[in-house]
N, C-alpha and C positions, 0 to 999 in steps of 0.2 A: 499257730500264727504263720503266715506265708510272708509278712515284711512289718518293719519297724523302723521308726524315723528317731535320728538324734540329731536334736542339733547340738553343733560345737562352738565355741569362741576360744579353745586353747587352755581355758582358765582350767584351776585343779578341778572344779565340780561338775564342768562339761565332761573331764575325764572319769572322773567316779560317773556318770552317768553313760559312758561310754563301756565302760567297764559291766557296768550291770545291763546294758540293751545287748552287749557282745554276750551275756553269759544267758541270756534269753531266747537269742536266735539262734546258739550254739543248742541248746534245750531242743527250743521248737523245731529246729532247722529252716529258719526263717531268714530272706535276706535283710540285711543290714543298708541302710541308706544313710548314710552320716552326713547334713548338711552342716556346710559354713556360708554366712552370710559376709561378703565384704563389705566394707564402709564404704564404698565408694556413693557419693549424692548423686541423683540424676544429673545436678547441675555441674559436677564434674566431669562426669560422662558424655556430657552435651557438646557441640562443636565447639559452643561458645562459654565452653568452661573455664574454670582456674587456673587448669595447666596442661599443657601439649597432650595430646593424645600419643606419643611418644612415652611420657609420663605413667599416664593411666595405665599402658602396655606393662610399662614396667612394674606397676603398683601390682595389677593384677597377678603377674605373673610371682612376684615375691610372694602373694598368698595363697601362689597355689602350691607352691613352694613350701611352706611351710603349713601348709595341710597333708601335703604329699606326708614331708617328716612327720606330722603327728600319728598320722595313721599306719606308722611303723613299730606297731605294736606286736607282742608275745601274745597277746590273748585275741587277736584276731584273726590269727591264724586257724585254718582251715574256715573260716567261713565267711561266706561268699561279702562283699563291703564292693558299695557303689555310692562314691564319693559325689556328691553335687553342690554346686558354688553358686550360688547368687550374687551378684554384684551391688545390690544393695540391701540396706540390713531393713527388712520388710516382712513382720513377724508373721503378717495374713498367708506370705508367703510358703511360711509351714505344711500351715493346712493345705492348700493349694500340691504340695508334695507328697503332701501323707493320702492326699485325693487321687493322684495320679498313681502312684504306684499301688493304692487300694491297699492302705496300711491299715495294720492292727493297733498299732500302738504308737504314740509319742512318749520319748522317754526324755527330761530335760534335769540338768542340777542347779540347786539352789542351796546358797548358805541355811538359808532358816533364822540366820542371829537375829535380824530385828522382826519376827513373825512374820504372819500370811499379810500383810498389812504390803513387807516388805517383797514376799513373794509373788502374792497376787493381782494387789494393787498396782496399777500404774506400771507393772515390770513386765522384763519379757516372756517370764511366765503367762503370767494374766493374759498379755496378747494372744499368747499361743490358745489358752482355755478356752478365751471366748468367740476362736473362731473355727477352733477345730470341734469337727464330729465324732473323731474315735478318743478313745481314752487317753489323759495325758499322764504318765508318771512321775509323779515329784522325788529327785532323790536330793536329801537333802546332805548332814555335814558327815554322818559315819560312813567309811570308805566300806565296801559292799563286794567279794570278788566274785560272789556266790550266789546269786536273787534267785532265793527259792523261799516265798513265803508260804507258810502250812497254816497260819492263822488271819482269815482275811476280815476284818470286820467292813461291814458297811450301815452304815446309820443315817436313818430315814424320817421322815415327818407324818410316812404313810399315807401321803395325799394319791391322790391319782395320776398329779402330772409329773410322778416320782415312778412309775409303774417300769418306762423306758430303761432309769438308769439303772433303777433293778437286775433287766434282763440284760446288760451291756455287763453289771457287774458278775451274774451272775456263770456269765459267758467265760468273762475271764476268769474267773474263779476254775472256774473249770479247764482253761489252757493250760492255768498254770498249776495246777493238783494240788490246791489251795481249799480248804476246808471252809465256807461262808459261813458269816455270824451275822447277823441281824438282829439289829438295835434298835429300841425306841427309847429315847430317854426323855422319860417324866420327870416335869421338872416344877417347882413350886411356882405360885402367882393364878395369872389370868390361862396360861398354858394348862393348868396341871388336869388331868385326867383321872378319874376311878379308876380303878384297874378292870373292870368288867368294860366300861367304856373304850378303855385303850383298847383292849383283844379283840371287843366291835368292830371298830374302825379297822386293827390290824387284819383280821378275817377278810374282809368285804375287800382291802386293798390287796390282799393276797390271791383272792377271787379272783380278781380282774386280772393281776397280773396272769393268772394260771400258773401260780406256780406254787408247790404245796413244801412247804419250809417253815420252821421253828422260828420262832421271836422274841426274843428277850427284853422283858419290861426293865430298865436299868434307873432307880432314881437316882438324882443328882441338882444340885445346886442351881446349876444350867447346864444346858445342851452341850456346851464347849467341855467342859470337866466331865459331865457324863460319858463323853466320846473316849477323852481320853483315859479316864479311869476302869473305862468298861475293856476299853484296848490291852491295860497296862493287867487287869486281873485273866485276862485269857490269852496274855503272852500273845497279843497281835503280833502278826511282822506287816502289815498293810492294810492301813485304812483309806476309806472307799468314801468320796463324798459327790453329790449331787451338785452339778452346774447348770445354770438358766443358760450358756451362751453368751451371746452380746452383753446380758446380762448382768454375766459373773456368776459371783456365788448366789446360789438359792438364798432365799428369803432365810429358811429355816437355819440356815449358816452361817447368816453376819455377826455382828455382833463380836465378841476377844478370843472366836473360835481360832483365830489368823495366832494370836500369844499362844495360845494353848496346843495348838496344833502343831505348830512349827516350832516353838520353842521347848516343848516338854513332851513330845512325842518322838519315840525312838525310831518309830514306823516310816517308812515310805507312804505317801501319801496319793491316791491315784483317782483322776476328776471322772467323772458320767454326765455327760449332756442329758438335760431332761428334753 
């Protein structure tokens, strides 16, 4: 990895995320880009705003101020950190950063208490997902000083237009010396699969990706439980899921994947634009 984007608001889980994208670039020797976005509205920013631009000056400069202090850490030390402030809190804006410095990675924290519901929906995760191209890392409530995952699962529906986040996941797997699992979970109803049929489809999608790796037919309940129980029996430390983009989640992903995911997974959780 040659750069990685975090953004911050201050809060304890911008820091545990802070914490794991410093212990990543210290790894990779990659730079570190820590954005803060300020609240300021355009409409305050405007001549014919709220309050004096006298004011604004002053608002601005209190947050830079107290970026300046957060970024006065023990664990950033020796590596390289280039601070950048937006003036308003404008999540497309991410991506647009993570574009310009031709980043590897976004790394963001989120509680996880009310699931991916709470995560991905409607928040500023989900902003960041669906506009960004490189990978985003979900870290969610266990403090982390160490991101070195050895077990990385990713679980897939094996379609075709899955082939991309494959090779993205696969990619990282490999920056981070992180051993891939790959998953299909057959699941009961109109979904469910032979097993000779699964390994069909899985061969043919394997084909295409060009890439020659093992697959693990895992049954389950649903998808969601399957993910996570398949995780929990090979001691995952990061699971890997497929995003449409503007999107969101892939199709093969909705559903109480967001409960199970976020709320009973120990893992860090990391998205693949298809």
């Amino acid at each position: 990895m040659k750069s990685i984007i975090v953004p911050v608001d201050f809060s304890n889980q911008s820091e545990k995320a802070l914490k794991v994208a410093a212990s990543l670039a210290k790894e990779q020797n990659a730079e570190l880009f820590v954005l803060h976005m300020l609240e300021l509205s355009p409409a305050i920013m405007g001549e014919s705003g709220y309050i004096s631009q006298e004011q604004v000056v002053h608002l601005i400069k209190l947050g830079e101020k107290r970026f300046s202090d957060f970024l006065d850490k023990p664990y950033l030390k020796d590596i390289t950190v280039t601070p950048v402030i937006k003036h308003y809190k404008v999540f497309s804006e991410v991506a647009e950063v993570a574009e310009k410095h031709k980043a590897d990675l976004i790394v963001m924290g989120s509680n996880g208490a009310d699931g991916l519901q709470e995560i991905f929906i409607g928040s500023n995760t989900e902003r960041v997902v669906r506009t960004s191209d490189v990978p985003v890392l979900v870290i969610k409530g266990n403090e982390v000083d160490n991101f070195n995952p050895k077990n990385f699962v990713f679980a897939s529906d094996f379609e075709e237009e899955s082939v991309p986040a494959l090779k993205k996941a696969k990619k990282m797997a490999e920056l981070l010396g992180s051993k891939l699992h790959l998953v299909y979970i057959n699941t009961p109803g109109d979904e469910f699969m032979s097993t000779n049929d699964a390994y069909a489809k899985i061969s043919k999608f394997l084909d295409e990706a060009n890439v020659g790796m093992e697959v693990e037919i895992f049954n389950d309940y649903t998808v969601e439980k399957g993910v996570i129980n398949f995780s929990k029996k090979i001691g995952a430390d990061l699971i890997g899921i497929p995003t449409h983009g503007r999107r969101g989640l892939s199709h093969f992903f909705m559903g109480s994947i967001g409960e199970d995911i976020a709320n009973h997974s120990e893992a860090p959780v990391i998205t693949f634009k298809i």
